[in-house]
Each structure stands twice: as structure tokens, then as C-alpha cells.
LOGU-749312 format. One record per residue (C-alpha): x, y, z. Coordinates in steps of 0.5 Angstrom, whole numbers, padded with zeros to 4 digits, always signed. Layout:
N
XYZ...
//
This chain:
787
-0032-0086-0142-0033-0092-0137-0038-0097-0137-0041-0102-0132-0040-0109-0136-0033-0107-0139-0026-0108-0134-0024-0100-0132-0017-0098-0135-0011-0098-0131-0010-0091-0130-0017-0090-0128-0016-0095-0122-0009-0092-0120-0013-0085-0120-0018-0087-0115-0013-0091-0111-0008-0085-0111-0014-0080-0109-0017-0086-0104-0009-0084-0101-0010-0077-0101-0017-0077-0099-0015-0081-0093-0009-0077-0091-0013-0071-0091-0018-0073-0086-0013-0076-0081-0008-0070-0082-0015-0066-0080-0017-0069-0074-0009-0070-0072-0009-0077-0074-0002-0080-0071+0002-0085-0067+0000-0084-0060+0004-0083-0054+0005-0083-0047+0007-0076-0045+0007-0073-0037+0002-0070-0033+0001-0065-0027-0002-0067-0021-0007-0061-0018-0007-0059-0011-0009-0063-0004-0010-0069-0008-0008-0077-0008-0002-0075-0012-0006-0069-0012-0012-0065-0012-0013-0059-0017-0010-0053-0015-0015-0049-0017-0021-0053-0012-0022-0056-0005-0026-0062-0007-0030-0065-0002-0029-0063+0005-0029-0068+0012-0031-0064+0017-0024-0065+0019-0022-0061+0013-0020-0069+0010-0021-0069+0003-0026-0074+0001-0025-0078-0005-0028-0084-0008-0024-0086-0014-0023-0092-0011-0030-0095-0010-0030-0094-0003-0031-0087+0001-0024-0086+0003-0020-0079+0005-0015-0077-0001-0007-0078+0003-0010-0085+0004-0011-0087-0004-0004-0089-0008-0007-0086-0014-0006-0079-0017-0013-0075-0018-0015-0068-0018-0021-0066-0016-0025-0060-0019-0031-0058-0015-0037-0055-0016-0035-0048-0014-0029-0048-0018-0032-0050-0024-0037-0044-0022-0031-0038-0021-0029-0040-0027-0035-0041-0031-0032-0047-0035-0037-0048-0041-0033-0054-0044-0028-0059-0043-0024-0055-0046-0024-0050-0040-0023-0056-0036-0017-0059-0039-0014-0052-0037-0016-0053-0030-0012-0060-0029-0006-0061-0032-0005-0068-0035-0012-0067-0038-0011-0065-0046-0017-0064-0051-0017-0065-0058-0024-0062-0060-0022-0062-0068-0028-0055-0067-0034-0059-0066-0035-0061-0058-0038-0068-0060-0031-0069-0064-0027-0070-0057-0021-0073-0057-0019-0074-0049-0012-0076-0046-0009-0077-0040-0001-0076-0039-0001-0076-0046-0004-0083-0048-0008-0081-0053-0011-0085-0060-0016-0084-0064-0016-0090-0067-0018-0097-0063-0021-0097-0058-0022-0090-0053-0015-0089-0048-0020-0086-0043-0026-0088-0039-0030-0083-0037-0036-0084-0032-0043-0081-0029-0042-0083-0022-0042-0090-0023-0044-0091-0030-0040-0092-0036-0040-0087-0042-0034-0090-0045-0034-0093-0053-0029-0094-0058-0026-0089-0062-0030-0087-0069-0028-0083-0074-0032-0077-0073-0034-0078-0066-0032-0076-0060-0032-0078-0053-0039-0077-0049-0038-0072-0044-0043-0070-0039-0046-0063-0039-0043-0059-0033-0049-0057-0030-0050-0059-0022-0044-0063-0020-0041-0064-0014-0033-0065-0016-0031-0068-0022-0025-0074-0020-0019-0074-0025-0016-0081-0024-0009-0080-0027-0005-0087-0030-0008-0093-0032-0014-0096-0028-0015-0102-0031-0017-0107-0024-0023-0103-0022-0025-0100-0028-0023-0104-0033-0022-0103-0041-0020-0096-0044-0017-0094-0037-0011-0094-0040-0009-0087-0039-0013-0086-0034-0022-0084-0032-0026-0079-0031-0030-0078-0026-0037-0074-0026-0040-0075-0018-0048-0071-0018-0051-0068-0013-0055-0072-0010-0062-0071-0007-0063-0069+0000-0067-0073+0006-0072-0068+0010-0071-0062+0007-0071-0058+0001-0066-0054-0003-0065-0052-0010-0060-0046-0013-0061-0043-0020-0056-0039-0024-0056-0035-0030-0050-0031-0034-0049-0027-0040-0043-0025-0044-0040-0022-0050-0035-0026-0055-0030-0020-0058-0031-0022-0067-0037-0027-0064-0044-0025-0061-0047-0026-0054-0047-0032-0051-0052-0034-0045-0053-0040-0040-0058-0041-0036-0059-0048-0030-0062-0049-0024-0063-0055-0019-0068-0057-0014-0068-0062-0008-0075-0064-0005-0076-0070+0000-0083-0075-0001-0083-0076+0007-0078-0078+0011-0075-0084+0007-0074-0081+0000-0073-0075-0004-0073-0073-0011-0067-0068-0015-0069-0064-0020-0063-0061-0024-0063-0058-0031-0059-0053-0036-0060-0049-0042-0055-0045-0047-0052-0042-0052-0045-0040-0055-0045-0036-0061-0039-0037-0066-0033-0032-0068-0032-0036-0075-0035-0032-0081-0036-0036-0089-0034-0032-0094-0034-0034-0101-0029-0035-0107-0029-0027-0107-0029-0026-0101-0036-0025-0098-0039-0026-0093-0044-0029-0093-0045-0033-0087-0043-0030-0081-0041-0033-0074-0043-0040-0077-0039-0044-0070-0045-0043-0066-0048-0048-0061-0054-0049-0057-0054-0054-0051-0060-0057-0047-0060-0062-0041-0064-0064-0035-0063-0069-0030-0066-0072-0024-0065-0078-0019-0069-0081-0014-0066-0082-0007-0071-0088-0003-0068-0092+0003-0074-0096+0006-0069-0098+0011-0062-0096+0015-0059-0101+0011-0062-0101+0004-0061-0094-0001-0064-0094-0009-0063-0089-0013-0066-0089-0020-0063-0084-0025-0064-0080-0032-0060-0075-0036-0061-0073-0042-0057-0068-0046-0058-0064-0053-0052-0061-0056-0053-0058-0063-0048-0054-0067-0049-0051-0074-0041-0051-0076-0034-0052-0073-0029-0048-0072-0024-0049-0076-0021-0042-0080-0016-0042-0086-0011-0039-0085-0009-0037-0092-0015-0032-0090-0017-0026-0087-0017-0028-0079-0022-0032-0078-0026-0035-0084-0027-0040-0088-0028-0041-0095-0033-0048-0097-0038-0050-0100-0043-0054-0094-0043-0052-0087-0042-0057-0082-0047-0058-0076-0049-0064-0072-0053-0066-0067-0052-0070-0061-0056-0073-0057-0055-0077-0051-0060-0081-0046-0057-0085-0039-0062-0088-0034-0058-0092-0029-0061-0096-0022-0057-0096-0017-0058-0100-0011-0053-0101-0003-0055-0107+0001-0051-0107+0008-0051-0113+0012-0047-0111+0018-0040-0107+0016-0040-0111+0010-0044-0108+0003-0046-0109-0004-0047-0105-0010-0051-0106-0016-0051-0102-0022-0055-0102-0028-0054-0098-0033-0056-0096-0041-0053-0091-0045-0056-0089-0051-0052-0084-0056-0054-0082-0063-0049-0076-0067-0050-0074-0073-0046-0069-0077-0045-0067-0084-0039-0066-0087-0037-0063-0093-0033-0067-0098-0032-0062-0104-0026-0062-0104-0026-0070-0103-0031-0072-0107-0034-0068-0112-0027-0066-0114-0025-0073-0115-0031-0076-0119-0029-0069-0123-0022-0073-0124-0025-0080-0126-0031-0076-0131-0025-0071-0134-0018-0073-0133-0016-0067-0137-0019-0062-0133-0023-0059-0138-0030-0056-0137-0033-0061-0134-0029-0063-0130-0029-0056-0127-0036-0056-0126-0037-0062-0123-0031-0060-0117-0036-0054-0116-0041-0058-0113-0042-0059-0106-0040-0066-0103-0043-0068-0097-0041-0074-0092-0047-0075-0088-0045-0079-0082-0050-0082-0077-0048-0086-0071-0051-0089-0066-0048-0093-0060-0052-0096-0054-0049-0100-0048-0053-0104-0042-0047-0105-0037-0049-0108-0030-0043-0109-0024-0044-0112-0018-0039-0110-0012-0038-0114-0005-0034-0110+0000-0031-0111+0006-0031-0105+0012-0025-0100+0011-0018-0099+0014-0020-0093+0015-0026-0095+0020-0020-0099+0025-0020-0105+0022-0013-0108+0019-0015-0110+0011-0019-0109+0007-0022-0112-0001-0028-0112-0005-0029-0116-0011-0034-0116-0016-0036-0118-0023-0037-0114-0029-0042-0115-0035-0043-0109-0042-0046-0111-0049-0044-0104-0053-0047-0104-0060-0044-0099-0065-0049-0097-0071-0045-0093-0076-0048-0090-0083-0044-0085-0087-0047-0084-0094-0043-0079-0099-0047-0075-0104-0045-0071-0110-0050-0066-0109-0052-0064-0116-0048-0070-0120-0054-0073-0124-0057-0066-0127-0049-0064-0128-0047-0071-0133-0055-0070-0136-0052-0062-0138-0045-0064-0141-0046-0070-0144-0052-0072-0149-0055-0078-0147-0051-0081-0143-0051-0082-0135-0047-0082-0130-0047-0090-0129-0044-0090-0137-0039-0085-0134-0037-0088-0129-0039-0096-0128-0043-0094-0122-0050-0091-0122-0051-0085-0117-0059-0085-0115-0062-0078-0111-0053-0077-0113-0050-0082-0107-0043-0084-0110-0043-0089-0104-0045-0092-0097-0042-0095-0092-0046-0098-0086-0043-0102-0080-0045-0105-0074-0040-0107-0068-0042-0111-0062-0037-0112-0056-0039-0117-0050-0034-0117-0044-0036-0120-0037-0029-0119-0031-0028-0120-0025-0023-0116-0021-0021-0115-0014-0018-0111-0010-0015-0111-0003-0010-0107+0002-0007-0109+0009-0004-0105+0014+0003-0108+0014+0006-0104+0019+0001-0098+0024+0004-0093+0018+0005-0098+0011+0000-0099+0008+0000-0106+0001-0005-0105-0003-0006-0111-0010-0012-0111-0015-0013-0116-0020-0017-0116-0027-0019-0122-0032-0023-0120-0037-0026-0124-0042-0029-0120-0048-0032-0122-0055-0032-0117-0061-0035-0117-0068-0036-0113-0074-0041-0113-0080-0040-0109-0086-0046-0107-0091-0042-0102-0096-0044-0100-0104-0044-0095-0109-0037-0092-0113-0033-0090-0108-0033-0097-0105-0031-0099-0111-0025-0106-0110-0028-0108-0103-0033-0113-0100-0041-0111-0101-0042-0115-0094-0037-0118-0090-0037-0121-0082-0031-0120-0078-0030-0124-0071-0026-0124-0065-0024-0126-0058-0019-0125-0053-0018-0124-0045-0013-0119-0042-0011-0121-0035-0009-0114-0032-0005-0113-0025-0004-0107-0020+0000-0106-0014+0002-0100-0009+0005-0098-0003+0003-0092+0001+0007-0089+0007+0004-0085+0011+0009-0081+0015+0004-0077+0019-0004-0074+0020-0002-0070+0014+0003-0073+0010+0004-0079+0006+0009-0082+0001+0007-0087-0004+0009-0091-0011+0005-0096-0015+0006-0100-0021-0001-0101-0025-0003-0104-0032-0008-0102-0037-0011-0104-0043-0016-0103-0048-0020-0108-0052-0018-0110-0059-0023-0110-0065-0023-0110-0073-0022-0107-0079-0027-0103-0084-0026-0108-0090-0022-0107-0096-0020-0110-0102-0016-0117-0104-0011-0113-0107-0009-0109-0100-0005-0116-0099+0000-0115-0101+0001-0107-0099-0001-0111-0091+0005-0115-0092+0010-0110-0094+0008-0107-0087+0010-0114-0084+0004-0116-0082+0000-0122-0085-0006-0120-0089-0010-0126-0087-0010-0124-0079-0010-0116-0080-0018-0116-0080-0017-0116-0073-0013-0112-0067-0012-0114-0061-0011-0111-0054-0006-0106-0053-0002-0105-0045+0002-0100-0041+0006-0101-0035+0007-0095-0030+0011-0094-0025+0010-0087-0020+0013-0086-0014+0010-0079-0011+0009-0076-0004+0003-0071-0001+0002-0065+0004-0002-0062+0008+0001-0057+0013+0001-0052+0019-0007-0053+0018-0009-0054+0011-0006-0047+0011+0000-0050+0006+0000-0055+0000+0006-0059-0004+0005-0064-0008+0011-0067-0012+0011-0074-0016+0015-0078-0022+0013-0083-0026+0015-0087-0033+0011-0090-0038+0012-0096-0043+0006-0097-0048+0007-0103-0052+0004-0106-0059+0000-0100-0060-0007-0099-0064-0005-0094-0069-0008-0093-0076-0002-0094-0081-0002-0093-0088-0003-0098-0094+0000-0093-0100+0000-0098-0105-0008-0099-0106-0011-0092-0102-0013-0095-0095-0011-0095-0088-0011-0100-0083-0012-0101-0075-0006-0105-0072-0001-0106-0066+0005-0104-0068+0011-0098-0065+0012-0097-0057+0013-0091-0054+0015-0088-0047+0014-0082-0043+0017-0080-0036+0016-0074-0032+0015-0070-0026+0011-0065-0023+0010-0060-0017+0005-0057-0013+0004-0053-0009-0002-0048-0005-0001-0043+0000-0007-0040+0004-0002-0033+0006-0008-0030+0011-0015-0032+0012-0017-0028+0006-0012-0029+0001-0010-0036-0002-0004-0037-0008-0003-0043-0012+0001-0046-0017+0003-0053-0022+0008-0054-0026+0010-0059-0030+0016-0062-0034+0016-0069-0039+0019-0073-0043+0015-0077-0048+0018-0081-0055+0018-0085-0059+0022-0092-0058+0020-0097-0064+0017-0094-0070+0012-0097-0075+0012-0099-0082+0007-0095-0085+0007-0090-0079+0011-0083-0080+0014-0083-0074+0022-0085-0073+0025-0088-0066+0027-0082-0063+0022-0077-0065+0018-0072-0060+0010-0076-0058+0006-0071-0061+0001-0066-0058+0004-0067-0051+0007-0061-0049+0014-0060-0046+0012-0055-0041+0005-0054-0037+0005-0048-0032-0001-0046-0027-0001-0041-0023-0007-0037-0020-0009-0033-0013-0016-0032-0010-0018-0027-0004-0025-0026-0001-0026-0021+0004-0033-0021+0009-0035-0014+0009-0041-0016+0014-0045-0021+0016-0049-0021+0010-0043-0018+0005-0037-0021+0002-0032-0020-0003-0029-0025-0008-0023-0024-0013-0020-0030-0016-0015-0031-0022-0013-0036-0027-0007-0036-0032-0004-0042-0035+0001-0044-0039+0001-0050-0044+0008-0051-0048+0010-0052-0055+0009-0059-0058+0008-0062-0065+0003-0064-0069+0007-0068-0075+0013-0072-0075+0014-0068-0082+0018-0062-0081+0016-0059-0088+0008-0059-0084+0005-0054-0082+0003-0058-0076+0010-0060-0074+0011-0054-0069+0005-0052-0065+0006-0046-0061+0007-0044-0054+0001-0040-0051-0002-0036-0045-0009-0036-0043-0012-0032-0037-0018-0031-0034-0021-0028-0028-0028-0027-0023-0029-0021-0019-0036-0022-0015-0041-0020-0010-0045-0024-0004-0050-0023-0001-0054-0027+0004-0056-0032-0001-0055-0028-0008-0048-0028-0011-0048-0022-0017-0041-0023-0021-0037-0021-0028-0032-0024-0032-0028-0025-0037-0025-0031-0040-0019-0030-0045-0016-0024-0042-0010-0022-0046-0015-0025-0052-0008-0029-0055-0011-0032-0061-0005-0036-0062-0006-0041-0067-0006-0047-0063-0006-0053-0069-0005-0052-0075-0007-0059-0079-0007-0059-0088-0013-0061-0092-0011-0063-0099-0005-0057-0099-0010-0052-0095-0008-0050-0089-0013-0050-0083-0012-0047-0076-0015-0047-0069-0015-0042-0063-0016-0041-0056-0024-0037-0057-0022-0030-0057-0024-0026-0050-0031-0026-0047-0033-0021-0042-0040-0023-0039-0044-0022-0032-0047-0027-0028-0053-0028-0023-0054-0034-0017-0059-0035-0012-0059-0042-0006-0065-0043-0003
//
């Protein structure tokens, strides 16, 4: 037995040094935890390296392509920069209900949701991490939704619901947008109120899951104007997903079916007021709440689709953004001002049996006798509760554009965030005290262990982060010749970080009851890029770009992790803090639009090099791990793009992709080796779909359209004896047939056609093998009206 005022043996310690390991390495083998990498991507379809295949985007009245990706309304063959663009009617064919039905429409867009959406892990062209600060920035319309990495949070992302396209901005977009752009951005641009008439849209479907139950989604949106110089949007959306995971018990019961459930609310209005030709304000507010009562994680040591443990895992999401926008002219020239707030609160439990219970079980009994068996089968729980707020303002000065005759163009601005990140994780052993009063006659847990367990809480670890940053960046392109166009953008920023730790109870045996970390740095990050254009409808370009995401600090840990930081090469006393990480990107592509739209191709190649990576390595001598800038890593590829309008009535479409991404300096304390394949990145991406629409009447139209997409083998471990090390290639189909008539569209679908249930990721907890699928095949029915 252990008590408080005694010095705890050797072999105890080593015990929770060793189960701190196994604990830790499980996680991160859960949630895909590995040294990231750059991989290649696929443009889409009319785009600036192109726009998605599967979508038009938004449309001049030339038939132009319109983007706004650089901050500035321009015609999408002008901007160097590869984008795809998904628009609202595609995002509608395909009944995308996720970002994951996302991913699967813009190739070079990967998701890793680990079975829960509010764990989201976004990468673009490969560049993916979860650890450090976030590898791509993702926004509504101007506003920023984009924080650093948590352990068990993912990326906000925005509901789905009456949106006008939805800009992917591929490579790094580090000098107009700044930190955690370093793979690239995604774009979220709302519809906006409309001056002097009105409008609205609602919409509702129904669908059957195969192994799960119904699902259903409703939304709507409406456009009033409030006299002649504003108008107010009005637009929300409501759902629920069933799930298709079953519990079963340890005789294989089930005892809770369908457990993967999610329900989701959101609503969001904006307010479009010009009291003057030459100044337009929009306020703005949305507000979303998505809760799930588990993941969808299996165990494929099971019958198809079920899991065996002791908790559940819901989690509730919670996400609120008001934003104030204001456009000034003073003739040709325009400032922009917008000032936003972000506040997002995600809670989850997560269940620690396996982790916790067991390993207070070991640390009572090492014998594993009686009690030890009755303490491991006690539900441990990781209640998890983080909070992250962001106040952001960006000013903008811009210049008339080039595309309004003149030979150059800039603008230039100044950028300001404070984000806070608030971050509880308390882990219980439910049960524990009355358990020890069971076993042992007069005497406790704290006598057991040194520690006293109140309400059964084994340890807490509180942190706080701040990160203040202020840039100023610029950007500029001139006309070299009538067709050549020299575009170079510059950015410093200057940004200060801080960490502050509150942790107690056993598990925080060893570490610091409080500790307050700070640093500071300033990334310079350049851009420059050519763009020929050849004709009307054709252009070439190539680009050099560099992005960045910001350093931070390191959750504490215990004096006698010293000398195991030092064996990795790295100097204890600075490992508190990591700084910035980079990458160079070098691409050169071209992009068409011939015989009057009626044919697309597109076509690019790139390279990239990303140096001093933020990754967590493992400290195997005292149980922990640590953030800090070590390996490299390159990737290169080439995509091909190609759409073909064959008549007025039928269209074909197809990407492919094919990249190159390895490692090319390992990391002590990573498993990686030089040489080695990234991991996640498939090898192989391959879209190929077809839409026909025939109008029977005036009043009458008919519409099919198809979607099957290919996504490549991969790996998920550096470890070839890991269940993880070969991820299968996999097919998804999807397909939409429908009716339109007059202002009422009448449809059915099916989502997962051939319901391939491939087991796409196969990540090992502790010695049990766990999978992730495609979601089996739904079939549903849908109902819209425009007014």
C-alpha cells in the first residue's frame, strides 16, 4: 500500500510512467496522431487552377467565373491561385450533409473526423497536423473561424445551410490571410440580403440509412427589404442523422442500438444597410448547435458495426459569430472593416476505461487479483470542456482593379486577433471511492495511492492559451505586358503567445500544480506569381508562395522529463515553446474555357517543402509527449481536369490525381523514417460524374446527375506489423434524379450506392483494433420551393 507522506517505490512509478506511455500512444494512435506531411491535390473543374468539377460557381453574365478569393471581385482565369468552387446547387444535387460529402466533391480536400464532426481534422494537398496550431484557415465570408489544434477538438466548420459557393483556396495563403493558411483556406461566402424585393427558398428531405433509421433535414431562408436602402436575410436549418453503430455488452448484447446519432440546429441573419452609394454595412449573426450521442467508431474484433464499452461518448457543440462589416468608396479606391467575435464551447466525454480505470486497478493491485478486476470494470470517463473565443478586426485600403482597365493594382491592410483558449479535462473513475471501501476495511483511496479521489476525480488539468497577433500585409499585381500579368504580396506579423497551466489529483502525479509559459515571435511571409493569359479563355500561370502557422507551448511536465527532451536533441530548458513552422510552394498550371464554355481543361503541377515541423514526439523514458519543430517533409504531384458540355442536355465531368509525398528528414522520438510514404495521403484520387437535364415544358424539367469518386490507398502508420499501415482503396457513388416544376423541385437520392463499407481506417487502442467506414447507403426523398 501507498501512503501520502511516504516516498512511493520505484516500481509504482515506472508503473504509471509506463501506463502514462500506453495511455498517450493510444490516444494518438486513435485519432491518427503522426508526423504530417505534404501530399498532392486536384483542382476542380473552371477554376483558377480550377473550380470544382462538379459545380459552376458564380457566374458573370459573360458566363465568367467570379471569385473572390483574393479579397477583391475578379474573374477566376485572372487569379494565380488554385481554387475550386462548390456552389449552391451542387451542394444541394448532392445532398451533402457534411464535410465529409464535401471532401468528396473537391479533390485535395481531406477530412479525418476520427467519428465525431466537432473532432475534424482538415488538410489541403496533404499538409495536415493535429498537433500545433491548425494547417488551414477556414472562414465565413470574412470572418475567421481558425484556432490551434486541440486534442479532442476539431476545426469549426460552418452549417451548410443557404450558402452561395464555398471557395477552396489550394497551397499556402499566408499574405492575405495569414497563420494556419498554410495548406491552403476555406471559404464560406453567404448569401446576402437583397435591396428592393424579396425572396426566400425552403426545402426539407427524408432518408433511410441501411443498419440505421431515418434521417430528415429541414431549412429555409428569406430576403425582406426595410425600404429602399436595406433589407434583412433571414436563413436557418434544422436536422437529424440517425447512426448505424450498435453497443453491445461483454456477451454480446445489445443493449444500445444506433448509438451514433446527431442532431443539428443553426440560424443565421444579416442585415444589408447602404445609406449612400458609397457606403454599405452588414451586421451578421450565426448560431449553430450540433450534438451527438457517440462516435462512430466499431471494433472490428465484432460482429459488422458494434462496439463493446463501458460509457457512451456524446458531445455537444456550440457555436456563436457576430461580425460587422463596413465598405467605404471614396471614388475608385475602397476600405473594408471587418470586425468579428467567434465563440465556440465543445464538450465531450470520453470514455477512460480502458485508460483510467484499469490503470488505477494496476497501481491498487499489481497482482491482478480480485480487486484489481473490480476496479478495471468500473467506467472511466474524460470530460472534456473547451472554450475558445476570438475578437479579430481587419482593415483593408484597395486600389481600383486591372480588370476595370487600369495597369495595377494593390491593396493593403492591417490585421489584429486576441484568441483565448479555455480548456477543462477532468477524468473520473466512476465508482472508485465505494469500490476501495468494499475491498479494504478502513482504509481509503488516498491510503492506496498518496492521492485523495473526491466525487471519484483521479486528476484535473485546467489550461488557459492566449495568442495576440497584429500583421500588416500587401499585395500587388501590374501588367507587364497587355497579356502578363506580376503579382507579389508581403506579410509581417508579429504575434505574442502565452500558456497557463492548473492541473492536480494522481494522474498529475510528477508535473507542476501550476506553471505560466511565454513567447514571441515575427514570420515575414512572401508571395510572388505569374499569370499569362494567352486569350479570353485561356490562361497559364506559376507561383511561389510561403506559409506559416504560429508556434505555442507545451502542457507541463515533470523535472525528470529532462533528460528524455535531451536524448531527442532538443534543450529542455527551451522545449516549453515551439516556434513557427514553413513551407515553399512552387506550382505552375494553365486553365481553359473553350468553344463557349462547352469544354474545360484544366491541368497543374506543383512541389512542396515543409521545413521544422510542429509534431508531437514521444518522450518513452518518463510517459509524455511534447510539441516541437523537427523532420521535413516533401510532396509533389499533378492533376488534370477536364469537363465537356456534349449537348444542351448532357454534361461529363471527370479530375484526376496522382502524388508523391514523403518523408525526407525523420525526427527522433517520431516513428517515421526518411523515405517513408506521408500518411493519409492517398496515392490515387479519381472523380468522375455526368449530369443530364431535359425541359419536358415550360413549366417541366428533368434532372439526372451522378457522382462516383475514387480515393486511393494510403497509410495510417509508419509500422508495418499496424493494423493501420495500409489503408484501402475505396469506391463511393451517389446519384440525384428529380422533377421541376415551376418553382417546386420534387427528388429522390441515394448517397453510398453500391454501400461499400470498406474499412477506410483502422487506428489500435491499447491492443483493440477499432475501424471507420464510409456511412452505409442511404436512400431519401426531397421536397423544395423558391418564392
Amino acid at each position: 500500500m501507498h501512503y501520502r507522506n511516504n516516498p512511493a517505490p520505484e516500481r509504482a512509478a515506472s508503473c504509471r510512467r509506463l501506463a502514462r506511455v500506453l495511455k498517450y500512444a493510444g490516444l494518438i494512435g486513435a485519432l491518427g496522431l503522426v508526423l504530417p506531411g505534404a501530399a498532392m491535390a486536384e483542382d476542380n473543374e473552371n477554376g483558377t487552377g480550377s473550380v470544382s468539377a462538379n459545380g459552376t460557381g458564380s457566374v458573370s453574365a459573360n458566363g465568367a467565373i467570379v471569385v473572390t478569393a483574393q479579397k477583391r471581385t475578379e474573374n477566376v482565369l485572372d487569379v494565380p491561385v488554385s481554387i475550386s468552387v462548390i456552389d449552391s446547387s451542387l451542394i444541394k444535387k448532392t445532398h451533402a450533409t457534411d464535410y465529409t460529402d464535401l471532401s468528396r466533391l473537391v479533390p485535395g480536400l481531406s477530412l479525418n473526423n476520427f467519428g465525431n464532426s466537432g473532432m475534424t481534422r482538415i488538410a489541403l494537398r496533404g499538409i495536415a497536423s493535429s498537433s500545433g496550431s491548425a494547417t488551414v484557415g477556414v472562414y465565413l465570408d470574412d470572418v475567421s473561424l481558425t484556432f490551434p489544434n486541440q486534442f479532442f477538438t476539431g476545426a469549426t466548420l460552418p452549417r451548410m445551410f443557404d450558402i452561395e459557393r464555398i471557395e477552396v483556396l489550394r497551397g499556402p495563403q499566408g499574405t492575405l490571410y495569414g497563420d494556419s493558411s498554410l495548406g491552403g483556406t476555406l471559404r464560406f461566402i453567404t448569401n446576402k440580403p437583397k435591396l428592393g424585393y424579396a425572396e426566400g427558398e425552403a426545402s426539407g428531405e427524408v432518408s433511410s440509412t441501411e443498419g440505421g433509421g431515418t434521417n430528415y433535414k429541414l431549412n429555409g431562408a428569406i430576403s425582406v427589404p426595410l425600404g429602399q436602402h436595406a433589407a434583412l436575410r433571414i436563413a436557418g436549418e434544422t436536422g437529424y442523422q440517425s447512426g448505424f453503430i450498435d453497443r453491445v455488452d461483454s456477451s454480446g448484447n445489445v443493449i444500445d442500438k444506433n448509438i451514433d446519432s446527431e442532431r443539428h440546429h443553426a440560424v443565421r441573419a444579416s442585415l444589408l444597410w447602404e445609406p449612400s452609394d458609397d457606403l454599405q454595412i452588414i451586421p451578421a449573426i450565426q448560431y449553430q448547435l450540433v450534438k451527438t450521442a457517440d462516435n462512430s467508431i466499431f471494433n472490428l474484433s465484432l460482429p459488422r458495426f458494434q462496439v463493446n464499452k463501458a460509457l457512451t461518448e456524446p458531445s455537444r457543440d456550440e457555436l456563436v459569430v457576430p461580425s460587422l462589416t463596413i465598405e467605404k468608396s471614396f471614388g475608385d479606391y475602397r476600405l473594408t472593416s471587418v470586425t468579428s467575435y467567434m465563440h465556440r464551447n465543445f464538450k465531450r466525454r470520453f470514455d477512460a476505461t480502458i485508460y483510467d480505470s484499469e490503470y488505477v486497478a494496476w497501481a491498487i493491485d499489481p497482482s491482478f487479483g480480485t480487486p484489481y478486476d473490480t476496479i478495471a470494470s468500473l467506467p472511466g470517463a474524460l470530460l472534456n470542456d473547451d472554450k475558445i473565443s476570438n475578437w479579430v478586426e481587419e482593415l483593408r485600403f484597395a486600389s481600383p482593379s486591372i480588370e476595370q482597365g487600369h495597369r495595377f493594382e494593390w491593396q493593403a491592410g492591417l490585421y489584429m486577433n486576441s484568441l483565448k483558449v479555455r480548456s477543462l479535462d477532468d477524468e473520473y473513475v466512476y465508482g472508485l471511492n465505494d469500490a476501495v471501501a468494499n475491498l479494504y476495511s478502513d482504509t481509503t483511496v488516498e491510503d492506496l495511492i498518496g492521492y485523495e479521489a473526491p466525487d471519484d476525480l483521479l486528476g484535473y488539468f485546467h489550461s488557459n492559451r492566449k495568442l495576440q497577433q497584429i500583421a500588416a500585409f500587401a499585395e500587388g499585381s501590374v501588367m507587364l505586358a497587355p497579356s502578363l500579368k506580376f503579382t507579389a504580396g508581403l506579410r509581417q506579423t508579429k504575434a505574442w503567445t502565452e500558456y497557463e497551466m492548473n492541473e492536480g489529483g494522481w494522474l498529475a502525479d510528477g508535473t507542476p500544480s501550476y506553471e505560466k509559459v511565454k513567447s514571441n515571435e515575427s514570420p515575414l511571409t512572401p508571395k510572388f506569381a505569374l499569370n499569362y493569359k494567352a486569350s479570353d479563355n485561356v490562361s497559364l500561370y506559376a507561383s511561389a508562395t510561403k506559409g506559416f502557422r504560429l508556434g505555442g507551448q507545451n502542457n507541463s511536465l515533470p523535472n525528470y522529463c529532462a533528460s528524455s527532451i535531451e536524448s531527442l536533441g532538443l534543450d529542455a530548458t527551451k522545449s516549453k515553446s515551439y516556434g513557427s513552422d514553413s513551407l515553399w510552394a512552387f506550382e505552375t498550371g494553365f486553365k481553359s474555357s473553350l468553344f463557349g464554355n462547352r469544354l474545360t481543361v484544366n491541368g497543374s503541377v506543383y512541389r512542396i517543402d515543409w521545413k521544422n515541423i510542429q509534431q508531437q514526439l514521444r518522450l518513452s523514458s518518463c510517459g509524455y509527449v511534447i510539441t516541437a519543430n523537427a523532420g521535413d517533409a516533401r510532396s509533389q504531384g499533378g492533376e488534370l481536369e477536364v469537363m465537356a458540355k456534349l449537348t444542351n442536355e448532357l454534361s461529363l465531368r471527370a479530375t484526376a490525381g496522382y502524388t508523391d509525398a514523403e518523408i525526407t528528414k525523420e525526427a527522433e522520438g517520431s516513428s517515421a523514417s526518411k523515405g517513408q510514404k506521408v500518411l493519409g495521403v492517398p496515392d490515387t484520387t479519381l472523380t468522375l460524374g455526368l449530369d443530364y437535364n431535359r425541359q419536358i415544358s415550360d413549366d417541366l424539367a428533368f434532372s439526372f446527375s451522378t457522382n462516383w469518386t475514387y480515393t486511393g490507398k494510403s497509410h495510417g502508420s509508419f509500422s508495418t506489423s499496424s493494423s493501420d499501415y495500409v489503408r484501402e482503396d475505396y469506391w463511393v457513388g451517389n446519384l440525384d434524379a428529380g422533377i421541376d416544376y415551376r418553382d417546386f423541385r420534387l427528388s429522390v437520392f441515394v448517397k453510398n450506392i453500391a454501400n461499400d463499407q470498406t474499412v477506410i481506417q483502422k487506428p489500435s487502442v491499447l491492443f483493440i483494433t477499432q475501424g471507420l467506414t464510409v456511412r452505409p447507403r442511404t436512400i431519401g426523398l426531397s421536397l423544395a420551393k423558391t418564392f
